[in-house]
C-alpha positions, -999 to 999 in steps of 0.1 A, spaced: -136 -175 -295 -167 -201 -290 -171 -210 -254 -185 -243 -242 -217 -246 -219 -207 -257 -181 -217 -297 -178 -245 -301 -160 -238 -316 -126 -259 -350 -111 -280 -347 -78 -254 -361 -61 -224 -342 -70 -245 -312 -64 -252 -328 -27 -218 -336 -17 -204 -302 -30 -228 -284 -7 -225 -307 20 -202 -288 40 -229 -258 47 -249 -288 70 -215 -278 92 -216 -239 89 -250 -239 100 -243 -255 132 -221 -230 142 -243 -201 126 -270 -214 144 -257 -224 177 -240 -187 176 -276 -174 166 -295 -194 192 -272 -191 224 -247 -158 218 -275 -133 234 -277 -158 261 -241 -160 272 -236 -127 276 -270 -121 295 -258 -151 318 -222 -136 323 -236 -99 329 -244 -81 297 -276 -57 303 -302 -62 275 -296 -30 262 -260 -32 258 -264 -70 239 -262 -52 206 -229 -36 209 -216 -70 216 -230 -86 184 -214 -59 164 -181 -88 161 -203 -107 140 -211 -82 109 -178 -65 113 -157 -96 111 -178 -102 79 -170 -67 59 -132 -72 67 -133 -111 61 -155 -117 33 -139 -95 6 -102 -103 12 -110 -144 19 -128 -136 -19 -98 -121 -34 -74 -143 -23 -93 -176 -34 -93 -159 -70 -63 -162 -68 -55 -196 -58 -45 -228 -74 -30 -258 -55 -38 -296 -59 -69 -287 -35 -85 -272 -60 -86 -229 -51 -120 -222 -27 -116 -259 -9 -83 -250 11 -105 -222 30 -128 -245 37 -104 -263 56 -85 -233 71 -121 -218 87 -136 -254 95 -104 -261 117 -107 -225 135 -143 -224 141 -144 -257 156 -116 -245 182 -138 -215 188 -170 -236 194 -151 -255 219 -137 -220 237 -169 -196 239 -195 -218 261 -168 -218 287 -158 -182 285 -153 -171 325 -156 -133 315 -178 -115 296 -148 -96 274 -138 -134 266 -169 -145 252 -168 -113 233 -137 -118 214 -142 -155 213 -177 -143 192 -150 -120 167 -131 -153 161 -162 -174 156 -179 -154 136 -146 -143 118 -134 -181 114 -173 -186 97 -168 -163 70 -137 -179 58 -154 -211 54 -189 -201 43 -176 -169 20 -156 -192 -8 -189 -220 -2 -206 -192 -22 -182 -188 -48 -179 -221 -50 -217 -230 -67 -214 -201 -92 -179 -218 -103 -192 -252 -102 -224 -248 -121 -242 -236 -147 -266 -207 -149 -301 -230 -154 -288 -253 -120 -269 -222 -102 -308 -218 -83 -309 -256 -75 -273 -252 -59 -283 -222 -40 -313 -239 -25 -293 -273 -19 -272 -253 5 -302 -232 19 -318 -267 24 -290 -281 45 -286 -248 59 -322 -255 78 -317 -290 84 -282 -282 104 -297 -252 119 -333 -272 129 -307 -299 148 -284 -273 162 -311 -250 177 -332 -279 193 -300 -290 211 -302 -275 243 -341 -283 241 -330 -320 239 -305 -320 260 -325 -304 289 -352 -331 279 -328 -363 284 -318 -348 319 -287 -322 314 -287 -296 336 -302 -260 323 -295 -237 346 -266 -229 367 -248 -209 389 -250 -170 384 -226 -160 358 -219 -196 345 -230 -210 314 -256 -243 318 -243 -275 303 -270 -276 279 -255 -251 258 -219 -260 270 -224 -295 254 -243 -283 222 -215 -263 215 -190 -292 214 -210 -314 194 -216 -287 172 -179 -283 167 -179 -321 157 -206 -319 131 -189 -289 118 -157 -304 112 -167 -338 96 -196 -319 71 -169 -292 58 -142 -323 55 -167 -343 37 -174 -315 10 -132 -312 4 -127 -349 0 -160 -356 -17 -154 -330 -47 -133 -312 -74 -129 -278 -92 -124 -267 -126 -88 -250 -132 -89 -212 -139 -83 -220 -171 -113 -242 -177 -140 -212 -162 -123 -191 -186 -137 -217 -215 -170 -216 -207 -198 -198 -218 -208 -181 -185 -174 -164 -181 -187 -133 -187 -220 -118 -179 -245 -107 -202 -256 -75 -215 -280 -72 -194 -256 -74 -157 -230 -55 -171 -209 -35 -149 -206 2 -147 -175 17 -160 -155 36 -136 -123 52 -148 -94 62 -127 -87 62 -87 -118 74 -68 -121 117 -69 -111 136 -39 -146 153 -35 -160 116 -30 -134 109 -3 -137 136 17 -177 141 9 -180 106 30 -154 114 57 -174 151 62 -209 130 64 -191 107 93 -175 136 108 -210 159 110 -227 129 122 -205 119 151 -207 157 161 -242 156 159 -243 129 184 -219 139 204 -240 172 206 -274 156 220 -253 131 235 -270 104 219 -259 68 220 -223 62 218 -231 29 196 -244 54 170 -212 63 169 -203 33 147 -227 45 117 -204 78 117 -177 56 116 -185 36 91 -187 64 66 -151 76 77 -139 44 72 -155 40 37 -139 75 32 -100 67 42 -107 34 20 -111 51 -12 -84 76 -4 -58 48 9 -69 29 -25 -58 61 -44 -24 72 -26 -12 35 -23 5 31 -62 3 -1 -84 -17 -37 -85 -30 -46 -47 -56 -64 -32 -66 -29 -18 -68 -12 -50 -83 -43 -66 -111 -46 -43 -125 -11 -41 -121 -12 -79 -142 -38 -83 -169 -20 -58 -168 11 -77 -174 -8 -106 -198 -37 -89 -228 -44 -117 -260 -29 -120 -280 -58 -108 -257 -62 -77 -265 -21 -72 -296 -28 -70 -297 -61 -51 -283 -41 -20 -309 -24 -12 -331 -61 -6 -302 -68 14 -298 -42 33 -335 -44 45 -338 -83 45 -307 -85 70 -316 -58 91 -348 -76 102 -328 -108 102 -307 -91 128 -330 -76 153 -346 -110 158 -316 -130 162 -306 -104 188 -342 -100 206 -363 -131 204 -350 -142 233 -355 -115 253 -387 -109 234 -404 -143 237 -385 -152 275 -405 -117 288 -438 -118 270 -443 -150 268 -426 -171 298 -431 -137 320 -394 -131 331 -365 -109 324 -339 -127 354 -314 -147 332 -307 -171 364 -347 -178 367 -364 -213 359 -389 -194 337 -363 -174 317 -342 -203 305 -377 -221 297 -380 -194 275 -344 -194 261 -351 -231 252 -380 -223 234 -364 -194 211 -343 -225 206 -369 -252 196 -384 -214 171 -352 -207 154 -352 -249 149 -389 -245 134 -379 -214 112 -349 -234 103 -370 -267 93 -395 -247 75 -369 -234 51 -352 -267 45 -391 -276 32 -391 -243 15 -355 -248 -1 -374 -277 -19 -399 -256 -30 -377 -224 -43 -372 -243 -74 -406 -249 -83 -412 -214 -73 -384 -200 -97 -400 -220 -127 -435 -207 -121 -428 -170 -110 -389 -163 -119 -364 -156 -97 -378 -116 -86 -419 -128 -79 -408 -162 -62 -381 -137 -35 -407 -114 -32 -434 -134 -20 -411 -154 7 -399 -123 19 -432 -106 28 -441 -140 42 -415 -134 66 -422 -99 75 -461 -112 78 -447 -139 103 -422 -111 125 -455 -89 128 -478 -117 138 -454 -124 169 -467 -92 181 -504 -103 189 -496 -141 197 -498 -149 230 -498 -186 236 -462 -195 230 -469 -229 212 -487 -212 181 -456 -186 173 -446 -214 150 -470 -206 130 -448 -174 129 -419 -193 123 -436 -210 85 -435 -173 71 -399 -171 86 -386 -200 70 -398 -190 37 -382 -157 39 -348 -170 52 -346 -201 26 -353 -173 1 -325 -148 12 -301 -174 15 -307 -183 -22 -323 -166 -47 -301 -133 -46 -269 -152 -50 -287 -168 -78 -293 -136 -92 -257 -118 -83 -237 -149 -101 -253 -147 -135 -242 -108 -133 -208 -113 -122 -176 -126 -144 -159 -163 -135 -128 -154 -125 -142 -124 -103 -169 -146 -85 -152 -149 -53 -143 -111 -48 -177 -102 -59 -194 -126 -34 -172 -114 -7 -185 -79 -17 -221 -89 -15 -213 -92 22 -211 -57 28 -251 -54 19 -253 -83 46 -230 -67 74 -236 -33 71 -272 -38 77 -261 -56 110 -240 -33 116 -267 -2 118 -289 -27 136 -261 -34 165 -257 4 165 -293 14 167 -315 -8 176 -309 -2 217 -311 32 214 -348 29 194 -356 1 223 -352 27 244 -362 61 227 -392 49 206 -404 13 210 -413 14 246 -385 -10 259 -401 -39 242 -384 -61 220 -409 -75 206 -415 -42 191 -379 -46 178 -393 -79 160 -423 -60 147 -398 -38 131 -379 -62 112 -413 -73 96 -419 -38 78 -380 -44 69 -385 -75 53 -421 -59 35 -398 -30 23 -372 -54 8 -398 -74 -10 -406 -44 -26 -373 -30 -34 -370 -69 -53 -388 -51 -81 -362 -31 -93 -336 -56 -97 -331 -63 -134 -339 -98 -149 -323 -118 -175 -355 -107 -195 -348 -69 -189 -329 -46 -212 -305 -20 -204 
């Protein structure tokens, strides 16, 4: 059957469609900026930060895949990724509102599993939603679009306490209250969030199931095929990954090591009773469906894991530690209620704005990049010009030139937020592209995962107590991924 190519969208269709990530940044970023801060202001020790962030990847590896199934699967006169939109635009705003008020730490804790959770369901079928919309040849320009409004939300929401302190609103507070700088970022961030996400639903259309089917990047080439799996997953596979959990958590137990390295064990028991719930449990299901597809998940997305795995790891130890990082070397105080401390909390801000701005100027770039080096070359060099920039924070002492940092940064985080998903939707069929995105996720939350698990106990074991040794390690992260870019196979590549 001949298959038609995709139409190629205008500038501003592409625009309007990704739109709505202008309003997932400003709750990714005010959660970024601000979640380490709350909980250091309502009580949490720095060491125990961590094990509170571990809401955010988890709610991603049980949201992502099952918001990706489902939106497969739906049709309505909203078109079948735009009605989650909605759904998680609705919920996050209500959680912006609730968190900055939280009177407990436990409150602000679960209010972070609902934020992050309501996120996903918004910014998951956002994904999805480029590789069904465009072609392969403008799948990069849609990925960089939404990295580019990705920075420009972020730059505003990060800079918002900054600004408000500036204009007068109070930044600090009682002990164990939040300061209305952040209190009122927060709600104007729930604003923002809610009118960009509405504006992408109104603004644009989808193409039927029908009409993916027709086109000519339904299905994958030869080269992204996916690897054949046949019947329900063995026995010895189950129980080889609940054994590895088990002997791990005993191990632990037995030096009495860390009990947030408990979650690594864990995660391979979990994995374990997965596959063997996905074999017992009979017929057609979204279980069975999705581990299916992870068994069978192509070679290019195999591969792609691995930059993942390494590129969000160092994403997450800065997001948790600059803070403490920059507020102790650099403003010379660890007391959350000091003037000093919050100083430096409002500059992590005004850094994770510059990183942010940087890669909306890099997310014009990317494409230029793409055409000159390809897709592999062009992730590799932004990545190890973010590790470069993590590393250099190390033997920067005047606070002013770490955004000098924050240029290598950008590049590496306008970078991961495109150019593998550029890669991964030329690999994946049409009507799978929302499961397989929400299957990507686990190479993005099960590096945050390990990170929330371990890195308190290496601040404490191995790096001295210093977080900005934590930051140091997340620069030889991102290095490694750059280098692990070089196996992923290209278009150009043969089986």
């Amino acid at each position: 059957m001949s298959r038609s190519p995709k139409p190629t969208l205008s500038f501003w269709q592409i625009w309007n469609m990704c739109f709505g990530f202008l309003g997932i940044q400003f709750g990714f970023a005010l959660q970024n900026a601000n979640a380490s801060r709350i909980f250091e202001t309502l009580g949490a020790p720095m060491d125990a930060v961590p094990g509170l962030w571990i809401a955010a990847p988890l709610t991603g590896l049980l949201v992502q895949p099952v918001i990706g199934y489902l939106s497969d699967r739906t049709w309505t006169r909203w078109g079948r990724r735009r009605p989650f939109f909605m759904i998680g635009a609705v919920l996050t705003t209500l959680a912006l509102l609730v968190m900055p008020n939280s009177p407990t730490l436990w409150i602000a804790a679960g209010t972070l599993w609902v934020l992050d959770a309501s996120i996903n369901v918004s910014m998951e079928p956002f994904r999805a939603f480029v590789g069904d919309q465009l072609a392969p040849r403008q799948r990069p320009t849609g990925f960089a679009m939404q990295s580019f409004f990705i920075g420009i939300g972020a730059i505003v929401a990060s800079f918002l306490p900054f600004i408000l302190a500036h204009f007068g609103v109070a930044n600090t507070a009682a002990a164990g209250q939040v300061p209305d700088t952040v209190r009122y970022a927060f709600y104007f961030g729930a604003a923002v969030l809610l009118a960009a996400i509405t504006w992408t639903v109104i603004s644009t259309r989808e193409y039927s199931p029908a009409e993916l089917a027709s086109f000519d990047d339904a299905e994958p080439s030869a080269v992204h095929q996916s690897a054949r799996v046949a019947g329900p997953p063995p026995w010895a596979q189950i129980g080889g990954w609940v054994a590895v959990g088990i002997v791990l958590a005993a191990a632990i137990a037995a030096r009495q090591g860390d009990r947030m390295l408990y979650v690594l064990a864990g995660l391979c028991i979990a994995y374990g009773v997965l596959l063997g719930v996905a074999r017992c449990v009979p017929g057609a299901n979204m279980l069975a469906t999705i581990v299916d597809d992870l068994r069978a998940m192509p070679r290019t997305m195999r591969r792609l894991a691995w930059v993942q795995f390494f590129s969000w790891f160092a994403l997450f130890a800065m997001w948790i530690y600059t803070t403490a990082a920059v507020a102790g070397t650099h403003f010379g105080s660890t007391d959350t209620g000091s003037a000093a401390y919050n100083e430096g909390a409002n500059w992590v801000g005004v850094l994770f704005g510059a990183y942010n701005g940087f890669a909306a100027l890099a997310a014009l770039l990317i494409p230029v990049m793409v055409r000159a080096l390809g897709l592999r070359w062009s992730h590799l060099v932004n990545l190890w010009l973010g590790g470069l920039g993590l590393i250099s924070m190390l033997f920067i002492r005047d606070p002013h030139w770490l955004l000098l940092s924050m240029v290598g940064v950008g590049f590496a985080w306008a970078s991961i937020l495109s150019l593998p998903y550029a890669l991964l939707s030329d690999s994946v069929p049409a009507a799978k592209m929302g499961i397989y995105m929400g299957l990507f996720n686990f190479f993005i939350v099960i590096p945050q995962l390990v990170a929330a698990s371990a890195l308190g106990f290496l601040l404490r074991t191995w790096l001295g107590g210093d977080p900005m040794h934590v930051l140091a390690l997340g620069g030889g992260s991102l290095l490694l991924a750059g280098l692990c870019v070089l196996y992923v196979p290209s278009q150009q590549e043969v089986v």
